[in-house]
VEXNUPA-147880 format. One record per residue (C-alpha): z, y, x; residue number from 1; residue in three letters. Coordinates in steps of 0.5 Angstrom, whole numbers, always signed. Each point is the difference from the previous one (the first is absolute). Last residue first. Example, Ala and Ser with C-alpha at 12.3 -4.5 7.8 and 13.67 -1.06 7.14 Angstrom:
2
      zz      yy      xx   seq   type
     +14      -2     +27     2    ser
      +2      -7      -2     1    ala
***
This chain:
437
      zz      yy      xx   seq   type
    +152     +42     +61   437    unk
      +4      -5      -4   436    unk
      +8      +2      +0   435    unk
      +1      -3      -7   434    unk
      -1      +7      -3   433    unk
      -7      +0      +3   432    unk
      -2      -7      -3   431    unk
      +3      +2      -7   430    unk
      -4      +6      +0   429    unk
      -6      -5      +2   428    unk
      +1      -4      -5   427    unk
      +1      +5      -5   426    unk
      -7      +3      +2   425    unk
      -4      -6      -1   424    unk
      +3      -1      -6   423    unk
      -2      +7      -2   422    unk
      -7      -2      +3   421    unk
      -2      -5      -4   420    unk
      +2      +3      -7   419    unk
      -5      +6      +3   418    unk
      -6      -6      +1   417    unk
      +2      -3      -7   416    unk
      -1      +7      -3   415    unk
      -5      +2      +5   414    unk
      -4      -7      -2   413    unk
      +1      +2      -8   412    unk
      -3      +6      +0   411    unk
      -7      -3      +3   410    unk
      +0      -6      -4   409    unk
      +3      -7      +0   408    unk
      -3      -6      +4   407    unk
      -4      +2      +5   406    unk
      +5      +3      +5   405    unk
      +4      -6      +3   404    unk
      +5      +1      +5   403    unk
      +1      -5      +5   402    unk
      +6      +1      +4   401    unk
      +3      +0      +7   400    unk
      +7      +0      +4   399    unk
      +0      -8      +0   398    unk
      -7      -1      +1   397    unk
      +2      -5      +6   396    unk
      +7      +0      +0   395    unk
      +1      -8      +2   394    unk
      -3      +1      +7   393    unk
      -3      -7      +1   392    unk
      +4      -6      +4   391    unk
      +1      -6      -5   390    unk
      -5      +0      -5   389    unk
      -2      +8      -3   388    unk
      +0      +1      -7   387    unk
      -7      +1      -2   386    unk
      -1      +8      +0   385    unk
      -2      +5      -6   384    unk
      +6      -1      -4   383    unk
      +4      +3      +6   382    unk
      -3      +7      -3   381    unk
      +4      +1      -5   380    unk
      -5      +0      -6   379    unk
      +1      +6      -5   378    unk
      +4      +2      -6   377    unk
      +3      +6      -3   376    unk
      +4      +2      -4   375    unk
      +7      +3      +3   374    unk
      +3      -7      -1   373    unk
      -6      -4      +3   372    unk
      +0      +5      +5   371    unk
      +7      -1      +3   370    unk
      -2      -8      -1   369    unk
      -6      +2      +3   368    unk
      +4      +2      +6   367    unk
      +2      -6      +2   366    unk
      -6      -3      +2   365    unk
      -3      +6      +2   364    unk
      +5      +0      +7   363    unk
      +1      +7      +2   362    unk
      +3      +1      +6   361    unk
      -7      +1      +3   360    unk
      -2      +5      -3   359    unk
      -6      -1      -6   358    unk
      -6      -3      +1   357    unk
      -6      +0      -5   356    unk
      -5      -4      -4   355    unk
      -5      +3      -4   354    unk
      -4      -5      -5   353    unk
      -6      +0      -5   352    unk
      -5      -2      +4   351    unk
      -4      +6      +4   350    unk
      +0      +5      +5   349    unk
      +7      -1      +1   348    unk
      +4      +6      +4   347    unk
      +5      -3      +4   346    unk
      +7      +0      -1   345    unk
      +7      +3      +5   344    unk
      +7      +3      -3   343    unk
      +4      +3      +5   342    unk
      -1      +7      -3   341    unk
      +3      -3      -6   340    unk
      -3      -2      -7   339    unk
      -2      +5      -6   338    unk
      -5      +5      +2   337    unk
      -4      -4      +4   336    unk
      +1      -6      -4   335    unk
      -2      +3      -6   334    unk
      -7      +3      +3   333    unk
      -1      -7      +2   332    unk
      +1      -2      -6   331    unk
      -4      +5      -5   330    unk
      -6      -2      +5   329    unk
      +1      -6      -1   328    unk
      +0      +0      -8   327    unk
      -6      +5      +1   326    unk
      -4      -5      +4   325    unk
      +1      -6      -5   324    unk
      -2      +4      -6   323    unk
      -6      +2      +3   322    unk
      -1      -7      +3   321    unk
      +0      -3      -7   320    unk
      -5      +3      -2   319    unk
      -5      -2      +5   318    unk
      +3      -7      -1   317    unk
      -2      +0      -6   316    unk
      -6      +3      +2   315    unk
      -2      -6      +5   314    unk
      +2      -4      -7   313    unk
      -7      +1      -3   312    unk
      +1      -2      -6   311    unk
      -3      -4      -5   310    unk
      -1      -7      +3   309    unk
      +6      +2      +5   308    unk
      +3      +0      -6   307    unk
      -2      -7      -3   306    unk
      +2      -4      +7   305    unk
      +6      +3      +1   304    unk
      +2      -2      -7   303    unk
      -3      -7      +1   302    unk
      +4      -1      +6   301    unk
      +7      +2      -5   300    unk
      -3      -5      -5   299    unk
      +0      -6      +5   298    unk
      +7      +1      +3   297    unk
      -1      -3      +8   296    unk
      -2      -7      +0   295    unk
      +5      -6      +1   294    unk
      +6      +4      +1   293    unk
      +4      -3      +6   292    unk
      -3      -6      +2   291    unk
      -8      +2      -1   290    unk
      +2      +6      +4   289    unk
      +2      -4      +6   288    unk
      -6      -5      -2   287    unk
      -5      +6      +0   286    unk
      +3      +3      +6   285    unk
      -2      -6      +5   284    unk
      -6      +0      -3   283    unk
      -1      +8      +2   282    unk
      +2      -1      +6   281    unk
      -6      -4      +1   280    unk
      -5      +4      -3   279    unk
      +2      +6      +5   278    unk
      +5      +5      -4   277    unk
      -1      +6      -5   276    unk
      +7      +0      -4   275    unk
      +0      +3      -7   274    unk
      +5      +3      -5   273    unk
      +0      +0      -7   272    unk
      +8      +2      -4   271    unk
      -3      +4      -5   270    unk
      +7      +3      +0   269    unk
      -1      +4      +7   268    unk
      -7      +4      -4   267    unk
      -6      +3      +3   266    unk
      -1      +1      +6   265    unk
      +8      -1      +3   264    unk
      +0      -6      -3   263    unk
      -7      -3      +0   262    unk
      +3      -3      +6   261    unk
      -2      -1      +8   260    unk
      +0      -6      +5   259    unk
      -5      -1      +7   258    unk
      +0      -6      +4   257    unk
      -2      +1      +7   256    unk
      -2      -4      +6   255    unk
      -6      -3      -3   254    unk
      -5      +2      +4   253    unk
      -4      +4      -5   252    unk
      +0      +7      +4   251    unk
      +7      +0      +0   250    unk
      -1      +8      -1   249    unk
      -2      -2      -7   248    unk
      +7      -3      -2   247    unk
      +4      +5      +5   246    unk
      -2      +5      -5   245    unk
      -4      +5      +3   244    unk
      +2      +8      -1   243    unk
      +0      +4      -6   242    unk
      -2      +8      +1   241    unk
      +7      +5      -1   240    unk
      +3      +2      -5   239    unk
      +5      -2      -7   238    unk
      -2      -7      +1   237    unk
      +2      -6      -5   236    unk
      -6      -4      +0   235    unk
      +4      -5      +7   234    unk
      +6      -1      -3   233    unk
      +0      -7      -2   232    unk
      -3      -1      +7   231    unk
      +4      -6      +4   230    unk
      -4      -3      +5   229    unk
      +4      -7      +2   228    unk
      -3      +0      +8   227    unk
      -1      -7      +2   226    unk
      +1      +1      +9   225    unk
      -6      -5      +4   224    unk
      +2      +5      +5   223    unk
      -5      +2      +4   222    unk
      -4      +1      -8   221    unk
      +7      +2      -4   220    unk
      +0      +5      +7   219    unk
      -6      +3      -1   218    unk
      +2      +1      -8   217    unk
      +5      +4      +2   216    unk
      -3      +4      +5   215    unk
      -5      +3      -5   214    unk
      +6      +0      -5   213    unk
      +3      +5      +6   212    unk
      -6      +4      +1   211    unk
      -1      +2      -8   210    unk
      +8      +2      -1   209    unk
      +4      -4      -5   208    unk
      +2      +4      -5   207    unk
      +8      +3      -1   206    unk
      +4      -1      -6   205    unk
      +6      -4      +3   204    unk
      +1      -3      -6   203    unk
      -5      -3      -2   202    unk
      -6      +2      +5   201    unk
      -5      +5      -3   200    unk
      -5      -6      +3   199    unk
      +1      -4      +5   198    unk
      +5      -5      -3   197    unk
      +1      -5      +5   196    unk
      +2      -7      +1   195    unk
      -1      -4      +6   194    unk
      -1      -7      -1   193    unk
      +3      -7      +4   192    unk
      +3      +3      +6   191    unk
      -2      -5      +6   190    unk
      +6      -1      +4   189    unk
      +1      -3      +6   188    unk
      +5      +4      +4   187    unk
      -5      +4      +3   186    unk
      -5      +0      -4   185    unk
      +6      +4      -5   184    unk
      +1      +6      +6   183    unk
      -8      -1      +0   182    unk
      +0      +2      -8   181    unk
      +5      +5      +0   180    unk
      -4      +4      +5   179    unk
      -6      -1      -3   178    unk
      +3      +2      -7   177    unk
      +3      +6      +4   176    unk
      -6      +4      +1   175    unk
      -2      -1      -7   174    unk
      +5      +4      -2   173    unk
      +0      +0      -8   172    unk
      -2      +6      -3   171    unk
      -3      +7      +3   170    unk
      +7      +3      -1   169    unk
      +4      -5      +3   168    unk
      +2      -7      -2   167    unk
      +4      -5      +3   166    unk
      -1      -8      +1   165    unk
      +4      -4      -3   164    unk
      +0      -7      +1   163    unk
      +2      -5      -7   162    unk
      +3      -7      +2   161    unk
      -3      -3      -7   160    unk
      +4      -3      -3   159    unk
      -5      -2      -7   158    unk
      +4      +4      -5   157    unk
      +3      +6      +6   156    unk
      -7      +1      +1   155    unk
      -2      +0      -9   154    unk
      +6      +5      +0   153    unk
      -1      +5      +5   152    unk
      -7      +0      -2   151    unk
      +3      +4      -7   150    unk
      +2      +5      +5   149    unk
      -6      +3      +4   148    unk
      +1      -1      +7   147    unk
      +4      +6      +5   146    unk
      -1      -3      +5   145    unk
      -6      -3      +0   144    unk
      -2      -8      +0   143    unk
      +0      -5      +5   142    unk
      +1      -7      -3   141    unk
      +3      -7      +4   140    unk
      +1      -6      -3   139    unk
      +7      -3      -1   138    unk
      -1      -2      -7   137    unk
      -8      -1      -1   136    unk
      -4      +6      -1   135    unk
      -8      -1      -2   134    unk
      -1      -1      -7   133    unk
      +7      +3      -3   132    unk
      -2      +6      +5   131    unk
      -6      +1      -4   130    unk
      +2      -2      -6   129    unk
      +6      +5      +0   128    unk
      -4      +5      +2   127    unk
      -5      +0      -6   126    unk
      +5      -2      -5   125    unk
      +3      +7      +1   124    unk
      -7      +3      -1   123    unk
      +0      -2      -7   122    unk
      -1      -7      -3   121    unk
      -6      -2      +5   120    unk
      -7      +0      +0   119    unk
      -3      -4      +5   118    unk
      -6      +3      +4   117    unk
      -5      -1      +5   116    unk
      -4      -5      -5   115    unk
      -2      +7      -4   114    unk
      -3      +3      +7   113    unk
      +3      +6      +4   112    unk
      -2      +6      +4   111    unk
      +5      +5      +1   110    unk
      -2      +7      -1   109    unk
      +6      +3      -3   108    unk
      -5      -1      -6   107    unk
      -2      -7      +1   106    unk
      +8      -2      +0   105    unk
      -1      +2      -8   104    unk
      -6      -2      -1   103    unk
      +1      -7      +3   102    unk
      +6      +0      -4   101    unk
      -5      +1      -6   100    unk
      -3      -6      +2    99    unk
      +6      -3      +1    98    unk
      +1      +1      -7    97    unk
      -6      -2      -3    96    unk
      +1      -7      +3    95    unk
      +7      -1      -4    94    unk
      +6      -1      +5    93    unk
      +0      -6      +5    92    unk
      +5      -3      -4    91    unk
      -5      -1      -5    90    unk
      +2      +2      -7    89    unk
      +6      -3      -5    88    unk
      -3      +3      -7    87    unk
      +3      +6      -5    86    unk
      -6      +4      +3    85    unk
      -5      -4      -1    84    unk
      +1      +0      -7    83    unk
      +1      +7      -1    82    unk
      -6      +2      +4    81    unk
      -4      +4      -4    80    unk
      +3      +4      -6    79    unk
      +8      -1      +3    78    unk
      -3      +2      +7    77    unk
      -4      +5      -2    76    unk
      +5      +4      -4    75    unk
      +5      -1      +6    74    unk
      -5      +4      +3    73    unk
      -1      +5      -4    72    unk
      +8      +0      -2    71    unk
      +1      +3      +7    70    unk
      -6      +4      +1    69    unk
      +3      +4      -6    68    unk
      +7      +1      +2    67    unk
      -3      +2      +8    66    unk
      +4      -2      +6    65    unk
      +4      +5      +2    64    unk
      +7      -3      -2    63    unk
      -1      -5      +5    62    unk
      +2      +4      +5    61    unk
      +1      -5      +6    60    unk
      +7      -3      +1    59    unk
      +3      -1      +7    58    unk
      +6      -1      -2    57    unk
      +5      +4      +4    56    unk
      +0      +8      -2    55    unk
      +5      -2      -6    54    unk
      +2      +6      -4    53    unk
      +7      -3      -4    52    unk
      +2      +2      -7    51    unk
      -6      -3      -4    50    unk
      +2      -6      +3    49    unk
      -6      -5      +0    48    unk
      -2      +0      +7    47    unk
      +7      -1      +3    46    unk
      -2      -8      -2    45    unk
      -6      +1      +6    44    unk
      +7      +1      +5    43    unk
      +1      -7      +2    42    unk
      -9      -1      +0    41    unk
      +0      +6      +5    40    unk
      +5      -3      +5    39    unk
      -5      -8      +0    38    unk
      +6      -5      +0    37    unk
      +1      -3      +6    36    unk
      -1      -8      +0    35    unk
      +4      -3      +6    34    unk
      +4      -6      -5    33    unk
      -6      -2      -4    32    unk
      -3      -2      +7    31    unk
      +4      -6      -2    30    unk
      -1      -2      -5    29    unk
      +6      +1      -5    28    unk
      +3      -6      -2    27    unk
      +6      -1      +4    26    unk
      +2      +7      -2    25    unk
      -2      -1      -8    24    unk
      +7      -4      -3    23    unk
      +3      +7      +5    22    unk
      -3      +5      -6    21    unk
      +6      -1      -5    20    unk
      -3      +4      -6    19    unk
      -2      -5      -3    18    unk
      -5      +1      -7    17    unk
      +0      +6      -4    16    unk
      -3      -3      -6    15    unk
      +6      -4      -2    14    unk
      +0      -7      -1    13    unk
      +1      -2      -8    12    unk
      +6      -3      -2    11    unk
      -1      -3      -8    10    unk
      +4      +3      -5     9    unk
      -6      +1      -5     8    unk
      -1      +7      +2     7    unk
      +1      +0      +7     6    unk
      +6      +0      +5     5    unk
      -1      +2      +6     4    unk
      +0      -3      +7     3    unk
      +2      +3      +7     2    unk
      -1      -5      +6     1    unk
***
């Protein structure tokens, strides 16, 4: 171990600590030796170079919320609340809270009671609640493929044997989730959960169509099949009518539990997220949630409980949608005129990604580090899929990425999407030189 030698002669420790890794091994639990790092939170550091557009966070733009408002509601915090604010909460949330969570869900015309609900420390809290609450090593998940990243971790964390199921145009193909599920049946496996993002899907942009979340929710109810609906993304609609969530479609029968986030309505680093479930599952939570952080940040519940006082949010996101769709629009105006003619993506109605398919002979995975170099980020599309236990196609998403188009301004999206496409360019010049097609 290194020492130093103080002022008065003592030795003293030194603040680094060992760096020989091999006393932990033995240790280590052992599902930590299968946990996945989440793709985007690898590449979130990018976020701070000034030199480098990153299009792989999925960051709001919180520079559109008001200076004014802002300092108006931490005003009222500060005059009426400190106190309380300062102070654990209950684990559940504080109770006006999930009133206004009821709001927010009502608007989407999912019905909900303040008993319905947990609130969380942000979305991500949410999901991993929900698959540490049901999910035992070995257990048997289907989700889509392409999932969102940041699920990625939490199904590697519990090990999870993670099924995915494709995605088209109109979203997760139901038709083979019964199939999936037979062909489970068979061998004598009951999945433990679906998990599903219906909604503007992250990162595959696409909606699940009204005629497949009907058929869903038959199949939850012949099936006894949990669903984990995802809905972070829901508000965030450039066209189009919303559709049911899958919580309302549900019908009461307690085959769906439902997750969402003040992050995209309002502001990431509020960190207030919910989960709506049936009473029982919400026991389970509670003491999960109990173990991890006791209650979620009570001034930051308080903020949220302030502005929605004083503010009609519904606006907020209105603003925030104009943004959001000039900034998509920028995008696939620059992907059109900047990436090959073998390239493919879809036209997200809302959320804040676009994912892509580039040829075949280009893996995303070492591209980004060509990209990186050019300046520019984004998340390869690998990050997007568990690993795969034993037989499995080890290349899923390997020629796809996730580009992000709501965090940085129309200008800067054409720039980082023209960076984007001379890497691409290179690498296709060098494939042809090397005797590629």
């Amino acid at each position: 171990m290194q020492t130093g030698r103080s002022s008065t002669g003592n030795h003293v420790t030194s603040s680094l600590g060992p760096t020989d890794g091999a006393r932990y091994d033995e240790r280590f639990a052992s599902r930590a030796a299968g946990i996945v790092s989440s793709a985007m939170r690898d590449l979130m550091a990018l976020s701070e170079r000034p030199d480098i557009i990153s299009l792989a966070g999925g960051f709001p733009d919180t520079e559109s919320f008001p200076r004014a408002i802002w300092d108006e509601v931490w005003a009222s915090v500060t005059a009426d609340h400190i106190a309380s604010s300062l102070q654990y909460g209950p684990t559940e949330g504080l109770s006006e809270l999930r009133e206004r969570i009821c709001e927010v869900m009502a608007h989407e015309g999912a019905s909900a009671r303040p008993d319905d609900i947990i609130v969380t420390t942000g979305g991500q809290q949410a999901i991993d609640l929900s698959i540490r609450t049901f999910v035992d090593p070995g257990d048997t998940v289907l989700a889509e493929g392409p999932t969102y990243p940041g699920a990625v971790p939490s199904f590697t964390t519990y090990e999870a044997d993670v099924h995915h199921i494709p995605l088209d145009e109109d979203g997760l193909r139901v038709d083979l989730v019964e199939e999936r599920l037979a062909h489970l049946a068979a061998a004598g496996i009951r999945p433990k959960l679906l998990y599903t993002i219906p909604n503007f899907h992250n990162p595959a942009g696409v909606t699940m169509s009204l005629e497949r979340r009907h058929r869903l929710i038959d199949i939850a109810h012949r099936h006894e099949l949990l669903i984990v609906e995802d809905n972070p993304y829901g508000q965030i609609r450039f066209e189009g009518e919303p559709l049911p969530t899958l919580w309302e479609l549900d019908g009461g029968e307690g085959w769906v539990v439902y997750l969402s986030t003040f992050s995209k309505i309002l502001a990431p680093g509020m960190r207030v997220g919910w989960v709506a479930a049936p009473q029982p599952v919400l026991r389970k939570m509670n003491l999960g949630k109990q173990a991890a952080d006791l209650c979620s940040s009570t001034l930051a519940q308080r903020f949220v409980i302030e502005y929605m006082r004083r503010h009609d949010w519904r606006e907020h996101v209105a603003r925030l949608n104009d943004v959001y769709r000039g900034r998509r629009d920028a995008m696939l105006r620059a992907l059109e005129e900047e990436l090959p003619a073998e390239a493919t993506w879809l036209t997200p109605a809302g959320g804040l990604f676009v994912w892509a398919t580039l040829p075949d002979f280009v893996d995303t995975r070492d591209l980004l580090a060509q990209a990186i170099k050019n300046q520019v980020a984004f998340v390869p599309g690998r990050g997007a899929f568990v690993p795969p236990r034993g037989e499995g196609d080890p290349d899923r998403g390997a020629h796809s990425l996730r580009l992000n188009f709501s965090g940085v301004p129309e200008p800067v999206i054409s720039e980082g999407v023209a960076r984007l496409g001379r890497t691409v360019a290179s690498w296709v010049e060098l494939h042809r030189a090397l005797g590629g097609a």
